[in-house]
FIKOLZA-1660 file (N, C-alpha, C; in steps of 0.1 Angstrom, whole numbers, plus 5000, padded with zeros to 4 digits):
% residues 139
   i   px   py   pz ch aa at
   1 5061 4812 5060  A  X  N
   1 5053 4810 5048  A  X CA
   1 5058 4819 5036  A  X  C
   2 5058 4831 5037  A  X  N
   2 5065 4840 5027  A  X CA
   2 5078 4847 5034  A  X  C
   3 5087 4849 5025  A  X  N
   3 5098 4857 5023  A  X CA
   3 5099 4874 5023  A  X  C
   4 5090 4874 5014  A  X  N
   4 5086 4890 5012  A  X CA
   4 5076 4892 5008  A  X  C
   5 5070 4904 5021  A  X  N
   5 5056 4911 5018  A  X CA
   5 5055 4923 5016  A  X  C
   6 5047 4929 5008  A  X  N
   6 5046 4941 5004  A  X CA
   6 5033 4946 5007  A  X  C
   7 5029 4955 5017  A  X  N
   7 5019 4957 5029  A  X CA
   7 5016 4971 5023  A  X  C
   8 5004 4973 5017  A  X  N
   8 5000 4986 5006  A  X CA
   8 4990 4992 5016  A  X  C
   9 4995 5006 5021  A  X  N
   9 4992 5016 5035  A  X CA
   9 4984 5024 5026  A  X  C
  10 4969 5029 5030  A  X  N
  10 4964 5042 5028  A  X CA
  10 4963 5047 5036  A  X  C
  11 4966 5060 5037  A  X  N
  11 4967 5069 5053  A  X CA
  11 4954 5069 5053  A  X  C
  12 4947 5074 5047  A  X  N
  12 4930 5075 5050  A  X CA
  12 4927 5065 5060  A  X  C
  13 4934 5051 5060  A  X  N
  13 4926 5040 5064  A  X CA
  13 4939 5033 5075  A  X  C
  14 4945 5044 5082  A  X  N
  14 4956 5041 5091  A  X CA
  14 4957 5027 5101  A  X  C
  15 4942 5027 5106  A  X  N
  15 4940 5017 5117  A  X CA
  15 4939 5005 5107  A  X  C
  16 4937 5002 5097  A  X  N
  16 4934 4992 5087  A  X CA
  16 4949 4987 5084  A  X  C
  17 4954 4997 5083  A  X  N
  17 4972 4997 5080  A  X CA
  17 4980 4990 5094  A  X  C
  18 4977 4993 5103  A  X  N
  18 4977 4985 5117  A  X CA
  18 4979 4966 5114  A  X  C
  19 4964 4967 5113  A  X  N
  19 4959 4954 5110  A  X CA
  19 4963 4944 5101  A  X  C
  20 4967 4951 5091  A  X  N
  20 4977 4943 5079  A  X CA
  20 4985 4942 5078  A  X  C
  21 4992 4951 5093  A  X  N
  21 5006 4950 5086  A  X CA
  21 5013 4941 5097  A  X  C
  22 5002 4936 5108  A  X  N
  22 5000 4924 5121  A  X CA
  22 5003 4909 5113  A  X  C
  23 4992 4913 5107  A  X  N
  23 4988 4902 5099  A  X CA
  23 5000 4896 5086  A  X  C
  24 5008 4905 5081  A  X  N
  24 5016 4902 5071  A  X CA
  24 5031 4896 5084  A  X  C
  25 5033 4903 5092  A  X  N
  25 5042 4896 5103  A  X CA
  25 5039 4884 5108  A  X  C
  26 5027 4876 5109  A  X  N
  26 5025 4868 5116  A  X CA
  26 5023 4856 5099  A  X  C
  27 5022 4861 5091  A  X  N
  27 5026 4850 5078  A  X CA
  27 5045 4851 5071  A  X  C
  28 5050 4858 5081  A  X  N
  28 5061 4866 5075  A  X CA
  28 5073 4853 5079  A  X  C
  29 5084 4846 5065  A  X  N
  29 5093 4837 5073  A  X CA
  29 5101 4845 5083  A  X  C
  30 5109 4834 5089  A  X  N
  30 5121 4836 5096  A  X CA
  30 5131 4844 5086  A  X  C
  31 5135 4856 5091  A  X  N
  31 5145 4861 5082  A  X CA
  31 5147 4869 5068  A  X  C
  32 5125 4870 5070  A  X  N
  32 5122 4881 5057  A  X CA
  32 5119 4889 5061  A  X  C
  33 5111 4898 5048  A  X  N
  33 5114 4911 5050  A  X CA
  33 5098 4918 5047  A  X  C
  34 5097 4923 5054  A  X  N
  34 5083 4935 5050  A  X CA
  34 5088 4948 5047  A  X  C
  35 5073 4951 5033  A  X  N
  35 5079 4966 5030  A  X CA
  35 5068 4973 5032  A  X  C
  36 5065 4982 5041  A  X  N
  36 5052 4992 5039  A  X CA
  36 5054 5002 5032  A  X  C
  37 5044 5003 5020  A  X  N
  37 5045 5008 5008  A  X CA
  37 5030 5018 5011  A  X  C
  38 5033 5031 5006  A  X  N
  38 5023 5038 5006  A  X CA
  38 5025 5045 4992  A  X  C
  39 5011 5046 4984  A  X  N
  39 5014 5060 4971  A  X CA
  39 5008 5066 4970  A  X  C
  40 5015 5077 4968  A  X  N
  40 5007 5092 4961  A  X CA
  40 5005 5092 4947  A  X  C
  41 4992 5092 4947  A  X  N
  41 4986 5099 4935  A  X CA
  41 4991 5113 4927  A  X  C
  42 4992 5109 4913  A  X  N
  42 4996 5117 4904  A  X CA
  42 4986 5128 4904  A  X  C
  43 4988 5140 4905  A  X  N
  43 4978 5154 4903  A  X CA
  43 4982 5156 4890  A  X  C
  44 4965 5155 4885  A  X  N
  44 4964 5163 4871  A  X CA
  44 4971 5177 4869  A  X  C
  45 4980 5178 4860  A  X  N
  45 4984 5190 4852  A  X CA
  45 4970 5199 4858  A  X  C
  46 4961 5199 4854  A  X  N
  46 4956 5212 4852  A  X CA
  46 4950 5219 4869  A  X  C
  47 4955 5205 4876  A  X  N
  47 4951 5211 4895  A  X CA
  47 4961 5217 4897  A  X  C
  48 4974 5210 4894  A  X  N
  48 4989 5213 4898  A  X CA
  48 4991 5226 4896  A  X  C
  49 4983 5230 4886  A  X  N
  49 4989 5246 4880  A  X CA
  49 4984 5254 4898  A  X  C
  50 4971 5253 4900  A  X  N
  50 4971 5259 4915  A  X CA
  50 4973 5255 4927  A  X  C
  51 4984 5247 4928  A  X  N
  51 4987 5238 4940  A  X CA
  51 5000 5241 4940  A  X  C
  52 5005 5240 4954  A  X  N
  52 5020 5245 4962  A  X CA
  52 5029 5233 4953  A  X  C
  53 5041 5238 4943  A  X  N
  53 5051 5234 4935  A  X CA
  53 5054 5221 4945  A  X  C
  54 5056 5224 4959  A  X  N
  54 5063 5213 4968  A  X CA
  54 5052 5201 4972  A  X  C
  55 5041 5204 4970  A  X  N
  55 5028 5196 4970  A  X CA
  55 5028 5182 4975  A  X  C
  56 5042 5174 4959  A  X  N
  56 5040 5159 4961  A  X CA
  56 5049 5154 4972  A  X  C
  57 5066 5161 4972  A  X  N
  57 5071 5161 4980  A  X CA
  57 5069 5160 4997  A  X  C
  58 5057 5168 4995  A  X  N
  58 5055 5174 5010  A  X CA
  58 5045 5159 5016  A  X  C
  59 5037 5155 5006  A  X  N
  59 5030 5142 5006  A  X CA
  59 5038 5130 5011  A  X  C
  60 5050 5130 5001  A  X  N
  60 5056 5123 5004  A  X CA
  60 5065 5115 5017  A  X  C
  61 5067 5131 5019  A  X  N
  61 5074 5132 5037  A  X CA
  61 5067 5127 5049  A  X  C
  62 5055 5138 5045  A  X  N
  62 5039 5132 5052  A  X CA
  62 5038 5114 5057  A  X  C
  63 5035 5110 5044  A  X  N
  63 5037 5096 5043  A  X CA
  63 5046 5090 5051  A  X  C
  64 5057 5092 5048  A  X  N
  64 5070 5084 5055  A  X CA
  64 5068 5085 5069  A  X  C
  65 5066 5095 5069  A  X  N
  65 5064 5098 5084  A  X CA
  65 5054 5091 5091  A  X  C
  66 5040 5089 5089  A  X  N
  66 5031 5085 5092  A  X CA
  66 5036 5067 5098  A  X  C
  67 5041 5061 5083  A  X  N
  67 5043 5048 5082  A  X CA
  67 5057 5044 5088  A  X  C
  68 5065 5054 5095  A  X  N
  68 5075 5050 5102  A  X CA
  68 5071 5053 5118  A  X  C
  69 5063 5063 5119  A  X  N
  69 5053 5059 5137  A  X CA
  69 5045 5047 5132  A  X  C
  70 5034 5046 5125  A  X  N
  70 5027 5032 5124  A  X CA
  70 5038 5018 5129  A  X  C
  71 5047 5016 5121  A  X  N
  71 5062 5010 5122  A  X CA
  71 5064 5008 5135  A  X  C
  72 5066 5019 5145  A  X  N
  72 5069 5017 5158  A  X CA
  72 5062 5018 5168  A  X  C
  73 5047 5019 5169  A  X  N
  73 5039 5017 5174  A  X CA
  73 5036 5002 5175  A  X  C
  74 5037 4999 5161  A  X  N
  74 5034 4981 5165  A  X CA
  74 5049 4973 5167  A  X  C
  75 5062 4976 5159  A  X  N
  75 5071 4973 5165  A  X CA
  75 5071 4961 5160  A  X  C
  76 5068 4959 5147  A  X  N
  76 5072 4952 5138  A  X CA
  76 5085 4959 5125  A  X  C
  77 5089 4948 5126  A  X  N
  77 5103 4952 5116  A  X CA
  77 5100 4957 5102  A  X  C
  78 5100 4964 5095  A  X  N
  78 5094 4966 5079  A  X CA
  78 5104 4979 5075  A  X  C
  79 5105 4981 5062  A  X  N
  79 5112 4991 5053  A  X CA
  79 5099 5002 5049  A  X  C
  80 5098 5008 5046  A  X  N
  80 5090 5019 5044  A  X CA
  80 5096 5023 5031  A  X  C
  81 5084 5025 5022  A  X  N
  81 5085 5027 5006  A  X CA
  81 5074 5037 5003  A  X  C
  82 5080 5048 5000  A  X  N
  82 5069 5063 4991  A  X CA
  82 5065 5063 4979  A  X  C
  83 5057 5056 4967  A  X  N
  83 5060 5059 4957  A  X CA
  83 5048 5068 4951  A  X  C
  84 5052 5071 4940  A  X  N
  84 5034 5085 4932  A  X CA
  84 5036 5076 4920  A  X  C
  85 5018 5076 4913  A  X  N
  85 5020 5076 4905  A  X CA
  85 5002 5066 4908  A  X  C
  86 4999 5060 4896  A  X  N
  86 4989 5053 4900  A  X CA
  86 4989 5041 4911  A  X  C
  87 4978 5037 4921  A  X  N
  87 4981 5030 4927  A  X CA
  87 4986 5015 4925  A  X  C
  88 4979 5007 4917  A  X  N
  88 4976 4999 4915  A  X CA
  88 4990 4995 4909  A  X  C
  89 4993 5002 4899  A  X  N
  89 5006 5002 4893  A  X CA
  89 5015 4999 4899  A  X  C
  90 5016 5014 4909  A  X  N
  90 5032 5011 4922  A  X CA
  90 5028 4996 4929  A  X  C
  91 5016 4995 4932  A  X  N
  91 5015 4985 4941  A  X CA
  91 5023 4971 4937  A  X  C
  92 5022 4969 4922  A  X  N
  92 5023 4960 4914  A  X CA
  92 5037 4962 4911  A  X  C
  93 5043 4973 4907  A  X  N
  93 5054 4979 4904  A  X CA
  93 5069 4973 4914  A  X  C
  94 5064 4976 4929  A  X  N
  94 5071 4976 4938  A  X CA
  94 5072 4956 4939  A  X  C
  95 5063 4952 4943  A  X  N
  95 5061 4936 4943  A  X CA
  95 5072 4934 4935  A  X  C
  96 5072 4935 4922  A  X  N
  96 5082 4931 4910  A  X CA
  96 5094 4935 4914  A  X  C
  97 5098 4946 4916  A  X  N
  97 5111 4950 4921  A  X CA
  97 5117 4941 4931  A  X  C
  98 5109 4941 4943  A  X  N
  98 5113 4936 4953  A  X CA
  98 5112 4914 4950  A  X  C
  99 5108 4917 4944  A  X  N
  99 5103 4899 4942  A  X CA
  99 5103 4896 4952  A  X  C
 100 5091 4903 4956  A  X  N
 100 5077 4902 4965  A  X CA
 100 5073 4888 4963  A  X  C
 101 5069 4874 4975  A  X  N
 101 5061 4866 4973  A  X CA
 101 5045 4867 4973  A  X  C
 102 5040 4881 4978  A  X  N
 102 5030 4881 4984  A  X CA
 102 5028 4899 4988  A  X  C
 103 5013 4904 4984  A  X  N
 103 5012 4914 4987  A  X CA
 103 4996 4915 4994  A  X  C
 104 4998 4925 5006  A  X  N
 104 4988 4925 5008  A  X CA
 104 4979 4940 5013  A  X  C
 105 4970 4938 5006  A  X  N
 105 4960 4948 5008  A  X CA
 105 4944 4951 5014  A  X  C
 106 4940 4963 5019  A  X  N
 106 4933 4964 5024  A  X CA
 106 4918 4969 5015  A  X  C
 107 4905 4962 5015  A  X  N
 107 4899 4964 5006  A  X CA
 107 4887 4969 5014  A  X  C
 108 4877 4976 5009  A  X  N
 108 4866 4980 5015  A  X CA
 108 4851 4973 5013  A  X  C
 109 4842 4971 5014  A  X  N
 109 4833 4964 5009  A  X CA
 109 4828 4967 4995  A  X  C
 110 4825 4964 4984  A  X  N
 110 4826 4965 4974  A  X CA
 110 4811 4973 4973  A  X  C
 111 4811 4981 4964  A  X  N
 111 4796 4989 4961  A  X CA
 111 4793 4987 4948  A  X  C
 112 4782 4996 4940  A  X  N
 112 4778 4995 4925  A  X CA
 112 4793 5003 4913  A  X  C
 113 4799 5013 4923  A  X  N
 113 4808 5018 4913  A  X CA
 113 4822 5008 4912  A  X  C
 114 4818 5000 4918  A  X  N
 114 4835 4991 4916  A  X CA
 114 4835 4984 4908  A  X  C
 115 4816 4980 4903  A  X  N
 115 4816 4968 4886  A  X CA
 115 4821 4979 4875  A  X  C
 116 4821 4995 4874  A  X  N
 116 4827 4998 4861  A  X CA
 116 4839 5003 4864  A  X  C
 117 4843 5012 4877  A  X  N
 117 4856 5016 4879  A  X CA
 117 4866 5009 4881  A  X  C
 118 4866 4997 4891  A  X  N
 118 4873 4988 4895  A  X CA
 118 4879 4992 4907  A  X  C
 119 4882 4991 4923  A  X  N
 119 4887 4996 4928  A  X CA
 119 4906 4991 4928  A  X  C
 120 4914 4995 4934  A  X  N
 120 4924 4989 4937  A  X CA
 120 4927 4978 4940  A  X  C
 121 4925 4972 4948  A  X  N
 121 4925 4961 4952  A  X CA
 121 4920 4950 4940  A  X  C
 122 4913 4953 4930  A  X  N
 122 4908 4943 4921  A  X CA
 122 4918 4942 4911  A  X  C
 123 4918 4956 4910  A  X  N
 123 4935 4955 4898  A  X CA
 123 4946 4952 4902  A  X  C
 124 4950 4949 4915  A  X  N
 124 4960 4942 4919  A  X CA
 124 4960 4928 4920  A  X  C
 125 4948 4922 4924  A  X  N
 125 4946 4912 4920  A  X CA
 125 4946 4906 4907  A  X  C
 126 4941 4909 4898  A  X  N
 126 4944 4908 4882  A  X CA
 126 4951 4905 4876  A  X  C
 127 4965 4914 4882  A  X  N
 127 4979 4920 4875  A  X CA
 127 4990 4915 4884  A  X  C
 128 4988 4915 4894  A  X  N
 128 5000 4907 4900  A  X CA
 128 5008 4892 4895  A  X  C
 129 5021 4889 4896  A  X  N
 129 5024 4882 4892  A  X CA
 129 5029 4868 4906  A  X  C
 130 5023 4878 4918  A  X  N
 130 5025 4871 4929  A  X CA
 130 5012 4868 4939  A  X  C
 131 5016 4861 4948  A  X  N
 131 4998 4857 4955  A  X CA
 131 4997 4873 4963  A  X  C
 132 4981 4878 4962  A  X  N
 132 4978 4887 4969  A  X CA
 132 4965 4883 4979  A  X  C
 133 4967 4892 4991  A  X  N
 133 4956 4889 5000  A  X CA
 133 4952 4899 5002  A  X  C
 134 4937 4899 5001  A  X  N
 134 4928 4914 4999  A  X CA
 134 4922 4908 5017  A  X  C
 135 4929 4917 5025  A  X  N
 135 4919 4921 5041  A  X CA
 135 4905 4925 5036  A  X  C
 136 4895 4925 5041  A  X  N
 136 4881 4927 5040  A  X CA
 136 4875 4934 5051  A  X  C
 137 4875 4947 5047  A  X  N
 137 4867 4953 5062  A  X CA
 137 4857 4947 5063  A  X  C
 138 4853 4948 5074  A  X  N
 138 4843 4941 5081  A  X CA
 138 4830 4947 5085  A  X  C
 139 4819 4944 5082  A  X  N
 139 4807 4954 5079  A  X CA
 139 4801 4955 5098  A  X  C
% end
């Protein structure tokens, strides 16, 4: 069905990351490609001033690491991608690069702060230029 998926990991939500990234294999053609994409958030200038210089770095490593055991635990085939910066952005950012057919993410049940903040998953939906599939935890 699709070519390339771009499978958006929050470590917070590892076992969720499990799940979607089953699920993006099993829509995935013959002979594409999955990317599991995780981002780090930009730290405000004025936290950074008391936070270890190696901070994002160290995030970043973190990450990789996490999503390349994730990777081999389920033993599905995928690339592993780190990026910082806002989520929603890289999420969207990366799709475009990769000319992603399809991205998919993991959403939480929606509450009162998501009609003014918007969570991620809504701004991906939005702004994407490709089809996205928002997983739904399950209450």
């Amino acid at each position: 069905m699709y070519r390339k998926i771009i499978v958006a990991i929050a470590l917070g939500g590892i076992e969720k990351g499990e799940q979607i990234l089953r699920k993006a294999a099993s829509l995935l053609d013959a002979g594409g490609e999955i990317v599991a994409l995780n981002v780090i958030e930009d730290v405000p200038t004025y936290v950074a001033i008391e936070l270890p210089p190696n901070m994002v770095e160290d995030a970043m490593r973190d990450s990789r690491d996490k999503l390349n055991a994730l990777i081999a635990t389920t033993g599905i085939a995928a690339t592993v991608e780190i990026r910082n910066g806002p989520p929603a952005k890289a999420i969207i950012s990366t799709a475009e690069s990769h000319r992603a057919d399809l991205i998919i993410v993991a959403s939480h049940v929606p509450d009162f702060s998501n009609y003014f903040i918007g969570a991620t998953a809504d701004r991906v939906v939005r702004h994407a230029k490709c089809s996205v599939l928002v997983d739904r935890q399950k209450i």
